[in-house]
N, C-alpha and C positions, 0 to 999 in steps of 0.2 A: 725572928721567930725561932724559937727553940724547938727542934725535931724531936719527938717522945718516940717514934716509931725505931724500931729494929732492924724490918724490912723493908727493902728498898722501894724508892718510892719511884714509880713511873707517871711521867707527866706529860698531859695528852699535846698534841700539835694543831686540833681544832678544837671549837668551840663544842663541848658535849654536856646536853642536862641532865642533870637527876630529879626528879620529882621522887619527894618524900613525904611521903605522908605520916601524921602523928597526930591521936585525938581525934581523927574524923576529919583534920583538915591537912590538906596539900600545898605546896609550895614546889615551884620550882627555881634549881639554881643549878649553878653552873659545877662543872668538877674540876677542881685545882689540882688535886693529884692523886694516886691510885698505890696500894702497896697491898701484899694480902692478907693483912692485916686490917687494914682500915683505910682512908681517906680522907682529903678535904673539897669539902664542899663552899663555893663562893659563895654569897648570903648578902641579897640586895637590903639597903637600906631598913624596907619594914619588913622585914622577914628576920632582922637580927634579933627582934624581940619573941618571937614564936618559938627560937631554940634555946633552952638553957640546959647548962651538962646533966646528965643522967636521964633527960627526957631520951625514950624509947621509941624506935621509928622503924617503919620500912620503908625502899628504895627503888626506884627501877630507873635505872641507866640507860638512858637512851644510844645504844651503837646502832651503826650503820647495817648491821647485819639483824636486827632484833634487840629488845630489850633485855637488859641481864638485870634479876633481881638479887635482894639482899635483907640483912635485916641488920640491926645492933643498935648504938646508944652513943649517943655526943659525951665527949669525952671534955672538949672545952670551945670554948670560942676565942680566935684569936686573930689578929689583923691579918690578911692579905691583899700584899700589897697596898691597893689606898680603900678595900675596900675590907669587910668581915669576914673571916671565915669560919667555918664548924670543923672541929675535928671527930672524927667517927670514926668508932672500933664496932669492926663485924662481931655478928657471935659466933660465927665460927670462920676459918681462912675460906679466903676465895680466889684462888689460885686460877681458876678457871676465869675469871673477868682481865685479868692482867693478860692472860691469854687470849683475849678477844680482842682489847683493846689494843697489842700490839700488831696482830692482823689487819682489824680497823682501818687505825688511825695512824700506826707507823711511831707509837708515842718511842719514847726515850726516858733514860733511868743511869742517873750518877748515884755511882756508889763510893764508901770511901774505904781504903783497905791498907793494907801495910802496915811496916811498924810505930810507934807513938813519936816516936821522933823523925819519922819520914811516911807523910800521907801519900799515895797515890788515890787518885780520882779516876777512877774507871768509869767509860762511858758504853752505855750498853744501848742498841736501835738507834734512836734518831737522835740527833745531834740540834737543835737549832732552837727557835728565840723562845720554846717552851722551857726551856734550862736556865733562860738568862740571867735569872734573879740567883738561883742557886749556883750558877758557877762564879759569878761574879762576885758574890758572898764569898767562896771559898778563895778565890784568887786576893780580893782586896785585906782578908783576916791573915795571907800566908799559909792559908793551913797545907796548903798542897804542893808535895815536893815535884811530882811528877804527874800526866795525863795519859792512863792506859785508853786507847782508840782499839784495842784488839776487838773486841765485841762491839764496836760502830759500826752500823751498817749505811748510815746516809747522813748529810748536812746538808742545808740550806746557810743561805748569805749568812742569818746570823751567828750557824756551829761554826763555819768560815771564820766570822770574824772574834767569835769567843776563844778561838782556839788561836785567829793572831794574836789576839792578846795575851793569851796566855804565853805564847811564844817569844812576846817582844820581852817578858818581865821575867824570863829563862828561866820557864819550867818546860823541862823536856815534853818532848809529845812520842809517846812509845809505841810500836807495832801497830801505826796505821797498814789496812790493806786492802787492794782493790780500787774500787772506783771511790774508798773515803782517800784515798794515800794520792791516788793520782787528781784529787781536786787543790789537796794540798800543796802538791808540786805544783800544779798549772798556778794555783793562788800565791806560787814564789814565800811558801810557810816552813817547807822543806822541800830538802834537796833531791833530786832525782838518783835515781840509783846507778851505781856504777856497773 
């Protein structure tokens, strides 16, 4: 999948809906990932056919704390994972649901930074198997010379084990700290400090 977005994308750690409504009629689906700019939305089987690009829609996101609404327009439809996705650009930013949703949900957000000939991958909040597809893209292409951890604030087994991986194929893991640095030492990923 080709990333058209600018903004980083933050991807949630549980299951969260969006019902959209467009036309008079609603569907619900699931969200793939959040940036404030726009998102994707996961798209069962007969729902693939009710969105095509430039239909106009509004949104309400189901979080645990209240609904956050929104409004904008499908931008395209494209696979996720084994299943369809919608891409959607807000009409205006919504900084303020990125914000909710890390509250939430605890979601997590790789971004890619440095220079063109040496990528770092900085990971920002949660670490774990909401990432998987995207860090594993970035590790198996080579795109990433290094993994900034300064902005991680938590993993699970699977940021654990994306992060050995990344380790065993020696791309450095930089400025873990805290209780991310000291899961990594007890998981024998890095070395304890002197």
């Amino acid at each position: 999948m080709h990333e058209k977005r600018k903004s980083v994308r933050y991807l949630p750690r549980s299951h969260l809906v969006v019902t959209l409504s467009t036309g008079g009629r609603s569907l619900d689906c699931q969200l793939g990932d959040l940036s404030a700019s726009g998102c994707m939305v996961v798209l069962s089987a007969e729902d693939e056919a009710r969105l095509q690009p430039q239909v106009r829609l509004t949104a309400e996101l189901r979080l645990p704390d209240g609904p956050a609404l929104w409004s904008g327009r499908v931008t395209r439809l494209a696979p996720w994972g084994t299943q369809q996705g919608a891409g959607v650009v807000f009409d205006q930013e919504c900084t303020e649901l990125i914000e909710r949703l890390m509250a939430c949900d605890a979601a997590g957000a790789l971004r890619l930074g440095g220079r063109a000939d040496e990528t770092c991958a900085e990971v920002s909040g949660h670490l774990g198997f909401a990432m998987h597809r995207c860090f594993f893209h970035l590790l198996r292409s080579g795109g990433i010379a290094a993994v900034s951890l300064r902005q991680c604030t938590s993993l699970d087994s699977a940021g654990i084990g994306l992060l050995k991986i990344a380790h065993e194929a020696g791309v450095p893991l930089l400025d873990a700290r805290g209780a991310v640095r000291d899961l990594l030492v007890a998981a024998g990923i890095l070395r304890p400090a002197v």
